[in-house]
Every structure is written in C-alpha cells, then in structure tokens.
BAFI-3210 file (N, C-alpha, C; in Angstrom, 3 decimals, decimal comma, padded with zeros to 6 digits):
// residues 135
n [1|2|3|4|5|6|7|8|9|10|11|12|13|14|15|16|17|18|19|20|21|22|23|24|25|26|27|28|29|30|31|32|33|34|35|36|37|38|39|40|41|42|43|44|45|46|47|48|49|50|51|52|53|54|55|56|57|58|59|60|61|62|63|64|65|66|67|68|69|70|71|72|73|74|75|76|77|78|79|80|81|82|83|84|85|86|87|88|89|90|91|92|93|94|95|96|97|98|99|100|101|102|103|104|105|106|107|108|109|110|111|112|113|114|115|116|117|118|119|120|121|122|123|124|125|126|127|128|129|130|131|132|133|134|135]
n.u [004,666|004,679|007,400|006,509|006,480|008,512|006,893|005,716|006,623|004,728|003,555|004,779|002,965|002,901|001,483|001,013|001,344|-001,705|-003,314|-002,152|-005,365|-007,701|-007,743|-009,558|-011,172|-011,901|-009,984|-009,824|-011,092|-010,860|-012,026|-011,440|-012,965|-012,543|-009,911|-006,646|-004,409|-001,023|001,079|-000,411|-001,299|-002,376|-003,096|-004,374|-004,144|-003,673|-005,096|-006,859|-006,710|-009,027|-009,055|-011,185|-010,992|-008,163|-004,518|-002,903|-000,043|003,031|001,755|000,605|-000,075|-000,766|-001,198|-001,406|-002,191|-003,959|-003,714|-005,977|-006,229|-008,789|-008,509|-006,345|-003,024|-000,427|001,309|002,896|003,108|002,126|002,450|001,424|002,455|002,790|004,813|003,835|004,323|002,257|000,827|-001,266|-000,968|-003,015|-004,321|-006,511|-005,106|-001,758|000,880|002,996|005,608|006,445|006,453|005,817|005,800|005,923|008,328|010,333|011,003|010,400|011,564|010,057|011,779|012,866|010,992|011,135|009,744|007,140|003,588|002,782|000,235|-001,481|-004,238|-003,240|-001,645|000,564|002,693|004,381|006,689|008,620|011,683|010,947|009,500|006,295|004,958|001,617|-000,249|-003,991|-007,163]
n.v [034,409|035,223|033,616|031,191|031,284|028,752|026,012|026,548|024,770|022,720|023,800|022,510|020,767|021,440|020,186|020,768|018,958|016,956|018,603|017,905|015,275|016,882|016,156|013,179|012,773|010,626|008,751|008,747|006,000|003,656|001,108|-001,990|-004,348|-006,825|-009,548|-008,481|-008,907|-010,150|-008,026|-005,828|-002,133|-001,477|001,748|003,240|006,591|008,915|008,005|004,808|001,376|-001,313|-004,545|-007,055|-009,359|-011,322|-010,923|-011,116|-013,155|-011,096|-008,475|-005,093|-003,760|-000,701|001,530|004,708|005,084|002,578|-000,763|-003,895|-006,957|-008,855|-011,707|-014,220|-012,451|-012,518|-011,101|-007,821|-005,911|-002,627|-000,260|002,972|004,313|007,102|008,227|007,406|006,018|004,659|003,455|000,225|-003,587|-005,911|-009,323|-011,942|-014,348|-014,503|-014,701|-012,826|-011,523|-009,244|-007,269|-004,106|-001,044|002,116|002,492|000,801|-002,511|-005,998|-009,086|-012,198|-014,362|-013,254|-014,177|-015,543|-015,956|-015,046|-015,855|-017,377|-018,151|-017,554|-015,600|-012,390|-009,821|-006,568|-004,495|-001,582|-001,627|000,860|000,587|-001,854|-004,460|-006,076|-008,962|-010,085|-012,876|-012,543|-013,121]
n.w [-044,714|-041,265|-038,902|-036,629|-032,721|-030,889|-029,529|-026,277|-023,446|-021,856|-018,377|-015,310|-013,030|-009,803|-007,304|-004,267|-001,194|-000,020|002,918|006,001|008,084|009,883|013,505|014,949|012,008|009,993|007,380|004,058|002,280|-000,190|-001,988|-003,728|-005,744|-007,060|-007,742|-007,556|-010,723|-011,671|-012,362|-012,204|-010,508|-007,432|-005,940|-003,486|-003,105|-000,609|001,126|002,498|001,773|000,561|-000,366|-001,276|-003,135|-004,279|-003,850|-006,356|-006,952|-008,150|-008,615|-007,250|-004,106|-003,029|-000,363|000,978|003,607|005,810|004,997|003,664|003,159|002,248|001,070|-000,468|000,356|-001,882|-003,896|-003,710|-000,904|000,154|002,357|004,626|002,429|002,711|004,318|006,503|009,455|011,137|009,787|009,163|007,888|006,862|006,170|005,405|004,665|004,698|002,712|000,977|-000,942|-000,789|001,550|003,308|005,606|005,768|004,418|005,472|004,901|004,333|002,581|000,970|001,857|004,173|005,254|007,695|010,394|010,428|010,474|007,971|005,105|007,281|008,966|009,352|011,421|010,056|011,491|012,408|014,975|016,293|014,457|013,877|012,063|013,226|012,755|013,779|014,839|013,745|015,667]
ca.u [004,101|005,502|007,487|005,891|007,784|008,479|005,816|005,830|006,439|003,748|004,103|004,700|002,086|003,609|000,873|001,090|000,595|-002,804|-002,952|-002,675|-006,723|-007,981|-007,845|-011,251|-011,441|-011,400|-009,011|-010,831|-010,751|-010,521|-012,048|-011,869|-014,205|-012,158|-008,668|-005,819|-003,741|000,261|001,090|-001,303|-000,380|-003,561|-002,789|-004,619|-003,600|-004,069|-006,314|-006,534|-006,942|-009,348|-009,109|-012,068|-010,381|-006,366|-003,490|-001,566|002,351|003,724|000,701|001,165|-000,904|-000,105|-001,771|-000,810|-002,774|-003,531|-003,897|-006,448|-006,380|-009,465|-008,401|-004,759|-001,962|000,591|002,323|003,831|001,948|003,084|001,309|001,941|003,381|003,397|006,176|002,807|004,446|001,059|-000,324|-000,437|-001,252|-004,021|-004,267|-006,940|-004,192|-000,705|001,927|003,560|006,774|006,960|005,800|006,626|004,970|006,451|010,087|010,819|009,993|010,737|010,788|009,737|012,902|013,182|009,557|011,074|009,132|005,558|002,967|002,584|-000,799|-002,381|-004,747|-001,894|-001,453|001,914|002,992|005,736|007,074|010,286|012,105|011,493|008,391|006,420|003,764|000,684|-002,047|-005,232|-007,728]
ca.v [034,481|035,522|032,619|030,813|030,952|027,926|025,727|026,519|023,904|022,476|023,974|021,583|021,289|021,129|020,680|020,269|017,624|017,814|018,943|016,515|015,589|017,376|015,315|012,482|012,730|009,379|008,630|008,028|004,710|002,960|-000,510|-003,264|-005,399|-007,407|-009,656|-008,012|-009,549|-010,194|-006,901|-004,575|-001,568|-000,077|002,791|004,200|008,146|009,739|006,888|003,424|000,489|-002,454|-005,359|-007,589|-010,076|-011,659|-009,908|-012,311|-012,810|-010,097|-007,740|-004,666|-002,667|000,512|002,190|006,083|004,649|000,956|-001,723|-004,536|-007,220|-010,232|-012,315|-014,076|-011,772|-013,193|-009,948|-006,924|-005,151|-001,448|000,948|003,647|005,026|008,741|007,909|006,925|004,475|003,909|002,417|-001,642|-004,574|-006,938|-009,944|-013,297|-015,298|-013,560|-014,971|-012,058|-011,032|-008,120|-006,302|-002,675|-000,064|003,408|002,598|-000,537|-003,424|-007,499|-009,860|-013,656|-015,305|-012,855|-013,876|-016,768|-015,962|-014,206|-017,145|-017,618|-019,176|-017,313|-014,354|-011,421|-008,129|-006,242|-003,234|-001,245|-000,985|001,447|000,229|-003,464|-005,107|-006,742|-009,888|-010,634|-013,706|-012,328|-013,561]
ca.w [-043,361|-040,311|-038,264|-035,157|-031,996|-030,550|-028,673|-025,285|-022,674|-020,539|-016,771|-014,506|-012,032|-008,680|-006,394|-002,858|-000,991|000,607|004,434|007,166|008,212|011,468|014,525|014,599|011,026|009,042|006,247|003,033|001,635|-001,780|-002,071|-005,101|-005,557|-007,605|-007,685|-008,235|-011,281|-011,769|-012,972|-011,784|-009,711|-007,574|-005,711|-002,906|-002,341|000,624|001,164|003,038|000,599|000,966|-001,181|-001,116|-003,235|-003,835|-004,453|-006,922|-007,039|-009,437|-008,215|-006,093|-004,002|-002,230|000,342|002,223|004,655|006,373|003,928|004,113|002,000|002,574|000,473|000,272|-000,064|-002,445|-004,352|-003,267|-000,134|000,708|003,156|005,083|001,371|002,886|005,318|007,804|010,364|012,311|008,833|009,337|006,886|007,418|005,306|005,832|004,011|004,210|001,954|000,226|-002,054|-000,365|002,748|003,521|006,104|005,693|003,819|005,987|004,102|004,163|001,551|001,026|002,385|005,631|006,736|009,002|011,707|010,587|010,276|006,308|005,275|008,091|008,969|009,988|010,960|009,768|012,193|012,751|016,325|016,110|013,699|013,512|011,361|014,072|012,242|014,632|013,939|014,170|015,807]
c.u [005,197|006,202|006,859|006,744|007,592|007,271|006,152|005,902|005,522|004,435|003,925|003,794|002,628|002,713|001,265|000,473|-000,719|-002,310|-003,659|-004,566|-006,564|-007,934|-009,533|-011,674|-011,186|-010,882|-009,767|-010,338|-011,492|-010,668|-012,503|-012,242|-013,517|-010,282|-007,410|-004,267|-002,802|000,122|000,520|-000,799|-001,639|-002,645|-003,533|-003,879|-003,937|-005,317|-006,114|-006,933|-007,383|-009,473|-010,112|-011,459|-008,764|-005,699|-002,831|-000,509|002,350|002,279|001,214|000,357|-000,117|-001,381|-001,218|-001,235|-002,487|-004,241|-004,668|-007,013|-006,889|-009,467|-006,717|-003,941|-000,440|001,976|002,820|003,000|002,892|001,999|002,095|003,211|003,504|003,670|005,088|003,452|003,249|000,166|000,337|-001,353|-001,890|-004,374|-004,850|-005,961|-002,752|000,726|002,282|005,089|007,118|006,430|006,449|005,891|006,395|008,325|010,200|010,315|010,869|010,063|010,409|010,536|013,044|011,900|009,682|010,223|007,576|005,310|002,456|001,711|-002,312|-002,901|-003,630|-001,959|-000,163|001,685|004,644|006,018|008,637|010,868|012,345|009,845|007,846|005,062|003,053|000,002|-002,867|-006,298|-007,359]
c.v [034,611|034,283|032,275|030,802|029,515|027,526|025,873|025,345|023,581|022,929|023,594|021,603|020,700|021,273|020,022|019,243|018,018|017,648|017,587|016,696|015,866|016,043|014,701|012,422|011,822|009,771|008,112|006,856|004,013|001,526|-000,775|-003,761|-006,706|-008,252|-008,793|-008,644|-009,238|-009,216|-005,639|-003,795|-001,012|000,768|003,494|005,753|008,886|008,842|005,644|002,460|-000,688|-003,395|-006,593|-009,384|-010,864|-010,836|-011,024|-012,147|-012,081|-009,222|-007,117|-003,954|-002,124|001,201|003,483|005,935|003,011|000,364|-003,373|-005,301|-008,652|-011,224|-013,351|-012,857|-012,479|-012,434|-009,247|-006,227|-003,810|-000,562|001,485|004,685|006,788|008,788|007,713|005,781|004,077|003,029|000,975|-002,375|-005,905|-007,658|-011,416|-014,312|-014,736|-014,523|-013,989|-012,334|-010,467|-007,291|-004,903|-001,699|001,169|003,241|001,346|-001,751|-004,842|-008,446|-011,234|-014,462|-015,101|-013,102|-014,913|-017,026|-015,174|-015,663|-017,051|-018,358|-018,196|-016,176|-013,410|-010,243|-007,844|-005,172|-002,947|-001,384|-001,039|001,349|-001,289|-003,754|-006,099|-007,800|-010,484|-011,597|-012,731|-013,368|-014,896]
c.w [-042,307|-039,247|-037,220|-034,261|-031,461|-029,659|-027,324|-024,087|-021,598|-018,905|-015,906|-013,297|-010,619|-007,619|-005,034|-002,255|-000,405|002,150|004,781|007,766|009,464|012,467|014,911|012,995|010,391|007,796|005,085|002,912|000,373|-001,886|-003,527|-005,048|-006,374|-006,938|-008,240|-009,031|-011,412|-012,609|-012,690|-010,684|-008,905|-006,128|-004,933|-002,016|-001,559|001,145|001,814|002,224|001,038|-000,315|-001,048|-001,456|-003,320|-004,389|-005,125|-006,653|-008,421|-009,107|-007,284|-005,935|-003,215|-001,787|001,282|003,471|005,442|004,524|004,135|002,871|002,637|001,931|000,924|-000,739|-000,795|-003,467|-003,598|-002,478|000,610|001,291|003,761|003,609|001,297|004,330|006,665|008,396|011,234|011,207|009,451|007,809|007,267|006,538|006,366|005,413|003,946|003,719|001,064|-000,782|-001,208|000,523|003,237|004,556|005,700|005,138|003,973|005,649|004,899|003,691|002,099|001,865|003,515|006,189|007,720|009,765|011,525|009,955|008,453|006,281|006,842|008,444|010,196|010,244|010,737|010,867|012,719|014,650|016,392|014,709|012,789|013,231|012,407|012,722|013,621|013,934|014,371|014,564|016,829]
res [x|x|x|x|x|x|x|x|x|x|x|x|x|x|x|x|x|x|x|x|x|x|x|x|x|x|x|x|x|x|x|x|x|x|x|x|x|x|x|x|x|x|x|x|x|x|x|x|x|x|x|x|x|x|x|x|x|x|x|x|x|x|x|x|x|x|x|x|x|x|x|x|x|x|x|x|x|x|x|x|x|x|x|x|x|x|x|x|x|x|x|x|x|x|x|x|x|x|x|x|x|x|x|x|x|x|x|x|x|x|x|x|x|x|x|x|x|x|x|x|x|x|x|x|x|x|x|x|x|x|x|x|x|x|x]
***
C-alpha cells in the first residue's frame, strides 16, 4: 500500500474578539446559583458575573464586565478582565485574596483601609483602587 502523509495539524482558530456593544445596549450576564468552591475558576466572557452565593478562599471568579458577588467574597475577585476600567466589584461581605479591576489588583495584606466584613464596592479611579461601603 501506498504511504499516508502525515496527519495534518489542527488550524488554529483565531477568532476575533467580538465587537464592542452599540451605545444603550446591556452587557450580558452570567449568574450562579450556587457557591463557588476552593478551586473553581468561573469565567464570565464578554459578560458581567453575578454570584448569588460565596466565593470561597482558593476560588476565583472573573468577570469582562462588573462583578457582583451576594454572598461573602473570600477568594480571588477579577473584573473588568477585557482591560474594562469602568467594571467595579460589589460584594455583601467583602473579604478577599485578591481584588483586581482591569490589570490593577490588591491583595489581602494591602486592604488596610477597605472595610473587610462589610458590604463594598471596588472601583477604579485613575490609577488607584478606590473601596466604598455600600449602603
């Protein structure tokens, strides 16, 4: 029999990102109904991410959008993960690991000054992580 040629390599699918949404157009969003356990990674893309219940320690969510987590926040919280600085981070309980909007993050040790234990918003303004209470 005649030889086979080699298997061809899968071709990488390079798709684009999707287009920015028209102006008035809401941002989809991606809610759990559940906790999210040490280890777990969820992942809203192109999407804003609501979490109903906790984020454990060693747990990370990610949001391209804002990030809203009613529960407490105790893992790794990242939004704004497509370089969005107007995403923020809203947490009834906020004790994190790790807080991040668009690159700029700060961990456990640098939260001196955001109220830990208490309902928060995260937001950028400029370059510096501002923590609000809510409410």
């Amino acid at each position: 029999p005649a030889p086979q040629p080699p298997p061809q390599a899968p071709a990488a699918s390079a798709e684009p990102p999707p287009p920015p949404l028209p102006e008035g157009m809401a941002r989809p969003t991606m809610v759990v109904d559940t906790s999210v356990r040490a280890g777990q990674r969820v992942w809203a893309q192109n999407a804003d991410l609501i979490v109903t219940g906790t984020v454990n320690a060693g747990a990370e969510v990610i949001a391209d959008g804002n990030l809203h987590v009613y529960g407490a926040l105790r893992g790794r919280a990242i939004a704004g993960g497509a370089d969005n600085t107007d995403a923020r981070v809203f947490a009834l309980n906020f004790d994190p690991e790790l807080v991040s909007i668009a690159g700029y993050y700060a961990v456990r040790e640098g939260l001196t000054e955001a109220p830990i234990g208490k309902p928060v918003q995260v937001r950028l303004i400029g370059e510096s992580m501002r923590f609000d209470k809510l409410g």
